[in-house]
Structure formats: C-alpha cells, structure tokens
C-alpha positions as CSV (number, residue, x, y, z in Angstrom):
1,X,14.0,-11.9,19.1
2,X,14.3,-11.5,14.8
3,X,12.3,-14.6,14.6
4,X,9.6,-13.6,17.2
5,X,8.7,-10.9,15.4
6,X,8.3,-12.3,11.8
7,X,6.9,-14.5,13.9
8,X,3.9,-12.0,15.0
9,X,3.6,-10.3,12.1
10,X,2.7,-13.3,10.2
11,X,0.3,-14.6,12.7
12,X,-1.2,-10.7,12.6
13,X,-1.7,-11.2,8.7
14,X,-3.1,-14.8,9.2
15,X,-6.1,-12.9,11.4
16,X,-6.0,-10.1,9.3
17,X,-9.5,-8.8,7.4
18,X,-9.4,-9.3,4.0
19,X,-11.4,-6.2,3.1
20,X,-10.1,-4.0,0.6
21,X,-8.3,-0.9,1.2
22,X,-9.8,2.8,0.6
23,X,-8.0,4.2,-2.3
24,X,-7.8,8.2,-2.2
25,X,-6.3,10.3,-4.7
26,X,-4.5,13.6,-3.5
27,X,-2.1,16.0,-4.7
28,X,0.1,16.0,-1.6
29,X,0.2,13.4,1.2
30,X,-1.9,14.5,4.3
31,X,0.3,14.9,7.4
32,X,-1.7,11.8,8.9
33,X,-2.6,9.0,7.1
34,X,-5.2,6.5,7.7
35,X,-5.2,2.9,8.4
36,X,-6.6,0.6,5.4
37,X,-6.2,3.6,2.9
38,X,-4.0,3.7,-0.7
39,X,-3.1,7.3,-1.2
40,X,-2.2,7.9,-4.7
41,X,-0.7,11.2,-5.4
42,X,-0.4,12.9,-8.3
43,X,-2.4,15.7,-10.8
44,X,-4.7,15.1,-14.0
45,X,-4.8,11.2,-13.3
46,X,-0.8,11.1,-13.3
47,X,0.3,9.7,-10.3
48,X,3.9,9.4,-8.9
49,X,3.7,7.9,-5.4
50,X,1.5,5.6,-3.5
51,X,1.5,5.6,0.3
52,X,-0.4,3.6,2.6
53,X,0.1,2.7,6.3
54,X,1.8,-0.9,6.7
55,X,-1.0,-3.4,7.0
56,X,0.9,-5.4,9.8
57,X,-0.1,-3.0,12.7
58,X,3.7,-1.2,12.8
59,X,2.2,2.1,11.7
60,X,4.8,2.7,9.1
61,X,4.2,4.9,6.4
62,X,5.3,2.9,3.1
63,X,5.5,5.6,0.1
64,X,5.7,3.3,-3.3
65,X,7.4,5.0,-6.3
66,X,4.9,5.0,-9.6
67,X,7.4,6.6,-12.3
68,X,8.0,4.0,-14.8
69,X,11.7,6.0,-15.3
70,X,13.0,5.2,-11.9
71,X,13.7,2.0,-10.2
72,X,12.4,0.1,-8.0
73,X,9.0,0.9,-9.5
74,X,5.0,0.0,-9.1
75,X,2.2,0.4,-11.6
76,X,-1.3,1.4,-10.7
77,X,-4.1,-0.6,-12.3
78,X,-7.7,0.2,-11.3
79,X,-10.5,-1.8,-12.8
80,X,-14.3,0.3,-13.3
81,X,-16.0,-3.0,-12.8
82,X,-14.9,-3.9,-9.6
83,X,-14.3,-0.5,-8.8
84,X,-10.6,-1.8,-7.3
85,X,-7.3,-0.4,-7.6
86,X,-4.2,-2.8,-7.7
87,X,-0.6,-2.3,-6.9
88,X,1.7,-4.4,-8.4
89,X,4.3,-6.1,-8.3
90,X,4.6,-7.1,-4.3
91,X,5.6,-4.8,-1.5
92,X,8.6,-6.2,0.2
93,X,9.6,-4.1,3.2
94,X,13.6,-4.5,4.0
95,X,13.5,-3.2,6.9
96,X,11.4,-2.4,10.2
97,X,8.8,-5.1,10.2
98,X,10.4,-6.8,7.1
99,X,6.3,-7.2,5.9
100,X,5.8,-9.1,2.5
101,X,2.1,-8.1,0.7
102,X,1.8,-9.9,-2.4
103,X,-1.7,-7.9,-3.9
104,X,-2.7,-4.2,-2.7
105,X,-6.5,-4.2,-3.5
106,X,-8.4,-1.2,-2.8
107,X,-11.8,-0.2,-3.4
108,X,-11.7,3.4,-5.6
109,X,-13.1,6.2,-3.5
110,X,-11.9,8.9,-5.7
C-alpha cells in the first residue's frame, strides 16, 4: 500500500502545472489557506514562518520555519525582476504524503 501511494503522488507531480505559486504576506496565518499560495508571515518585511498547502493534492498545511537561530531552517529570497519568491533549501515531508519539492517559486503578490 506505502509504495502505491508514493506511487500516486509522484505520478500527480508528473501532471502537475508548473505555474508558480501566489506568494501573500500576512501577520497571522488565515484559518483557511488556499491552494497554490506561499504565506509568509511576519511584520516590517521580517518573516518567521512560511506556510503553503502541500502541492501533492493531500491538503496538508506545511508551516516552514524562517528563523536563521533555529533548526531545521528555510531562507526566503524574492527577486524584483521576476517578481518570484524562492524557498530554499528543499521541502522534504517525513511524514503523511512523504512529498519531496525541490524549488518553491512563487509569483510576489504582496
């Protein structure tokens, strides 16, 4: 059954879109995130957590740490010309769908 499921959830990236994500900057999380959306939270363009929705389709909220002092950490990088915003380094989930993303793009919304 394991290998069924990695099984579908790499054939649902293989079809996936490759359009970038939304990326919104909040304060606080809203109660009810939405699908292909990078929430970046944090005041004064300081953040400290990123959430998003798993890609795969398992509806997982996935809430990535951005402090530099605690580990495991991610770092934010947005780039004015292509007005994208990257996570890195890859999102490895451990658990539930067990997803791998390598590169979180997302277009900057403000």
């Amino acid at each position: 059954m394991r290998l069924f499921s990695a099984l579908w959830v790499w054939v649902r990236r293989l079809f996936r879109s490759g359009q970038p994500h939304r990326t919104a900057v909040v304060s606080e999380l809203p109660e009810k995130l939405r699908k292909e959306t990078v929430y970046l939270v944090g005041e004064d363009d300081i953040f400290w957590c990123a959430a998003l929705l798993c890609p795969c389709g398992c509806h997982s909220v996935i809430q990535l740490n951005l402090t530099k002092s605690t580990h495991p950490s991610w770092q934010v990088s947005q780039h004015p010309e292509s007005s994208l915003t990257t996570l890195s380094p890859s999102i490895h989930r451990t658990s539930g769908c067990r997803s791998q993303f390598f590169c979180c793009k997302a277009a900057f919304a403000g």
